[in-house]
N, C-alpha and C positions, 0 to 999 in steps of 0.2 A: 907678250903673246896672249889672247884674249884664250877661252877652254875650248874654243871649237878647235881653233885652229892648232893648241895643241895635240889635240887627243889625235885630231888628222895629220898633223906631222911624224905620230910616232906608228900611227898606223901605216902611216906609207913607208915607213922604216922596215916595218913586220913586212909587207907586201915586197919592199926589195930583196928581200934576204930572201933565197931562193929556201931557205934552211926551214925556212918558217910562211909556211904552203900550205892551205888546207890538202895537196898533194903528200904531202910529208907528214901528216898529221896532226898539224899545228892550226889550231879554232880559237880565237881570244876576241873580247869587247874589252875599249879601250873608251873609257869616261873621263870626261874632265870636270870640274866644281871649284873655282878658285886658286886656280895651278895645282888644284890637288888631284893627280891620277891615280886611277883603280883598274887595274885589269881583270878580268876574269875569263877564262876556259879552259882547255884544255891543249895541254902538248904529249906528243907521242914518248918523248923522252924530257931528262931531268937535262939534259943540255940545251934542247931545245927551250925550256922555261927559262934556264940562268940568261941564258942569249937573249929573254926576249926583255926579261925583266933589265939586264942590261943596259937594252938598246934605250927601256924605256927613262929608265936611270938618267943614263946621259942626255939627254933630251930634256926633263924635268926635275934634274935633281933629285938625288938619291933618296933626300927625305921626304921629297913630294909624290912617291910613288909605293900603294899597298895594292893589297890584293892575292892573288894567289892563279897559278895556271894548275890545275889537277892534270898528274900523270898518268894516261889512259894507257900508257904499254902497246906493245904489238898484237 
């Protein structure tokens, strides 16, 4: 899978998950460079983040994904 199309796989993973909304307070850029993905924004909650880094996990491999979502709270 070439970086665009990863990073647009995992994002439309974020966009399925009703959990992970800019509704629900959930903001992330998702990059790719070499199968290696970086997330960065923000989640309302720390579940929110493990969920996403998760999803993104499974998608590109656990070691191919860094980054971080900051926890903005309610």
């Amino acid at each position: 899978m070439d970086d665009a199309a990863l990073a647009d796989s995992i994002a439309a993973a974020f966009a399925a998950d009703r959990t992970l909304s800019k509704t629900a307070g959930f903001v992330a850029t998702v990059s790719a460079k070499n199968g290696r993905v970086s997330l960065s924004g923000s989640a309302k909650t720390a579940e929110q983040a493990a969920k996403a880094e998760k999803i993104a996990s499974d998608i590109a491999g656990r070691a191919n994904v860094s980054g971080t979502l900051d926890i903005s709270g309610s």
